[in-house]
C-alpha positions in Angstrom: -8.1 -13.4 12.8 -12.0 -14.0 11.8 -12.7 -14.1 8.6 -16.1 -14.1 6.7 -15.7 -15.1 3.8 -19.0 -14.4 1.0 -19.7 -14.3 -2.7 -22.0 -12.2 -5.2 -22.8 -14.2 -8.0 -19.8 -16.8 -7.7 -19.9 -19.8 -5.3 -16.8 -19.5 -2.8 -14.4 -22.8 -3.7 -12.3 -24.2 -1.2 -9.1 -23.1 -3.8 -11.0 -19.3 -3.2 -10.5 -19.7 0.7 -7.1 -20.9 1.1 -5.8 -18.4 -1.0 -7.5 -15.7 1.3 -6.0 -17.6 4.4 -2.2 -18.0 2.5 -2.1 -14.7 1.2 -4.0 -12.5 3.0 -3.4 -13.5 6.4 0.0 -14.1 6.3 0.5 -10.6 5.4 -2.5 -9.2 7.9 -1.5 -11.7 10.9 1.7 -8.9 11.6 -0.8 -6.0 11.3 -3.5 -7.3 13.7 -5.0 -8.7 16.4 -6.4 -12.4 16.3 -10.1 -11.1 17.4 -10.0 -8.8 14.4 -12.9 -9.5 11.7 -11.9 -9.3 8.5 -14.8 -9.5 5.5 -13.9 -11.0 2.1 -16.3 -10.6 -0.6 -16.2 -12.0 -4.1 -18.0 -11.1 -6.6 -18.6 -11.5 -10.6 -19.6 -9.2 -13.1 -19.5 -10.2 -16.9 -15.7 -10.6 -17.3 -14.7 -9.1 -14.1 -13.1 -10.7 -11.1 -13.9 -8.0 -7.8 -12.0 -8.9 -4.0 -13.3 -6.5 -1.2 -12.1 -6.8 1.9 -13.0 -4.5 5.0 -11.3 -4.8 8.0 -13.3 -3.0 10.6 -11.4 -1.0 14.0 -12.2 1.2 16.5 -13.1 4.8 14.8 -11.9 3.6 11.2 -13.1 1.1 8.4 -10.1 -0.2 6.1 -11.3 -1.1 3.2 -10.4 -2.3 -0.5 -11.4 -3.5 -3.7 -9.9 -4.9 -6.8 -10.5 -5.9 -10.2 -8.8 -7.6 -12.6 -9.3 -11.0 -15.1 -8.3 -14.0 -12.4 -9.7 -13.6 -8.7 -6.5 -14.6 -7.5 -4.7 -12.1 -9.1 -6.8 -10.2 -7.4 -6.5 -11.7 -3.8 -2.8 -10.7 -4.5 -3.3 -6.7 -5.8 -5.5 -6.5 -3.0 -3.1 -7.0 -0.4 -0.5 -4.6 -1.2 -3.6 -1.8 -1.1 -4.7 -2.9 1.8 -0.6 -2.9 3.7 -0.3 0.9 2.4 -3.6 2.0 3.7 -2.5 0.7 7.2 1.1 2.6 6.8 -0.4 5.3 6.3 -3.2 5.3 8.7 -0.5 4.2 11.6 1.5 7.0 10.9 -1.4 9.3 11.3 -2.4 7.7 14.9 -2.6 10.4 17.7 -3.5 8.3 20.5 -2.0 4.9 19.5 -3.6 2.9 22.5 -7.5 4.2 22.5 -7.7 4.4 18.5 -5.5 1.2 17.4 -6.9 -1.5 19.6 -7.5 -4.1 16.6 -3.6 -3.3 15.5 -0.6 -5.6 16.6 1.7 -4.1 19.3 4.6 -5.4 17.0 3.3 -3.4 14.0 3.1 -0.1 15.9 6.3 -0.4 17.2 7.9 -1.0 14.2 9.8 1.9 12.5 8.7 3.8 9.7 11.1 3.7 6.8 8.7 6.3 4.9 6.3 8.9 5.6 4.1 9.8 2.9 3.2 13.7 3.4 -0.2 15.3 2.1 0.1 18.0 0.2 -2.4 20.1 -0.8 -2.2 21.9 -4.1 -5.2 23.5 -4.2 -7.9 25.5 -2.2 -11.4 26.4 -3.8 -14.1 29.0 -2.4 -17.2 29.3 -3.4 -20.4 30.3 -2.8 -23.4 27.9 -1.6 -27.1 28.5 -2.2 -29.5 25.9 -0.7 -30.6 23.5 -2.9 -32.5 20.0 -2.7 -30.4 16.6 -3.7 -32.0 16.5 -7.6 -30.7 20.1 -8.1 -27.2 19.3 -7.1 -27.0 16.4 -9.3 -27.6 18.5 -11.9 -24.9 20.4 -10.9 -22.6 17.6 -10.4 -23.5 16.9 -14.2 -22.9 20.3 -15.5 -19.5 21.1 -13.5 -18.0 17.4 -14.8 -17.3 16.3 -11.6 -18.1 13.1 -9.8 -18.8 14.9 -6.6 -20.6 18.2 -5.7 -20.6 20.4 -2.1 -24.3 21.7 -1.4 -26.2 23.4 1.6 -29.4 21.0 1.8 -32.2 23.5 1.5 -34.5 20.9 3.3 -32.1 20.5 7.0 -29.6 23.7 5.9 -26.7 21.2 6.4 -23.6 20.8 4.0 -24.3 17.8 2.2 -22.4 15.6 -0.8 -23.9 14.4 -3.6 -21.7 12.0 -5.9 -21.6 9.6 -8.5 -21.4 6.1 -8.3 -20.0 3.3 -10.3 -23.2 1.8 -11.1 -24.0 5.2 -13.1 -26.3 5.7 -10.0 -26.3 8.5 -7.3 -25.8 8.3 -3.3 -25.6 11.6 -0.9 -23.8 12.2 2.1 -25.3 13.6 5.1 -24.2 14.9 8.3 -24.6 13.3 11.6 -23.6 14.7 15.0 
């Protein structure tokens, strides 16, 4: 496997790499390919330790992120996320050959001791007026939700306004 291995406002030690080799590729090495990327990134914020790692494939982007107090503790959380995401994404394979390239033949062969079935609990209607991105913000704000469902009254496309971390606001857009 290829890793690239960065930081955000920490220097990457030696100590930072080999526990990204030890830990996380022992456990990827029986999900993958070798000519699979995978992208560390570590980064520092006041008093928090962050691991992302995205693992990009055919059709998909496997990603995950951690926080805790010790970036090794970290590298360690992050791998279990990262080994569910891929049990559940193998499970919902329809053409295992075209759509799993970067995935070990070993992995997909294995049997699946659990399947974790979606359930939804829920189905909402409503009606949508077109608005612009500022409008739906608002929206988002006065529903108390960290996501809101518009018609963009600019390209009359559904579009997705939502709430980051940061406190800041990104939009989704369709593309065809």
């Amino acid at each position: 496997m290829q890793y690239i291995i960065s930081g955000r406002n920490i220097d990457v030690t030696e100590g930072l790499k080999n526990a990204v080799y030890e830990k996380l590729g022992k456990k990827l090495e029986r999900y993958f390919t070798q000519d699979t990327e995978v992208h560390v990134t570590f980064s520092v914020e006041k008093d928090r330790q962050k691991v992302e790692v995205t693992i990009p494939m055919k059709g998909t982007v496997v990603r995950a992120e951690q926080v805790s107090s010790d970036m090794y503790a970290s590298i360690d959380l992050i791998e279990e996320v990262i080994e569910r995401q891929l049990r559940k994404y193998k499970n919902k394979l329809v053409d295992q050959k075209q759509s799993a390239q970067s995935l070990s033949q070993a992995f997909l062969d294995e049997e699946e001791t659990e399947e974790e079935e979606i359930i939804i609990s829920k189905v909402k209607h409503f009606a949508m007026k077109p608005m612009d991105a500022e409008e739906a913000c608002v929206q988002m704000e006065l529903t108390g939700h960290n996501f809101y469902v518009f018609r963009s009254a600019d390209t009359d496309e559904v579009n997705v306004v939502y709430k980051r971390k940061n406190g800041t606001y990104g939009i989704i857009e369709p593309e065809f």
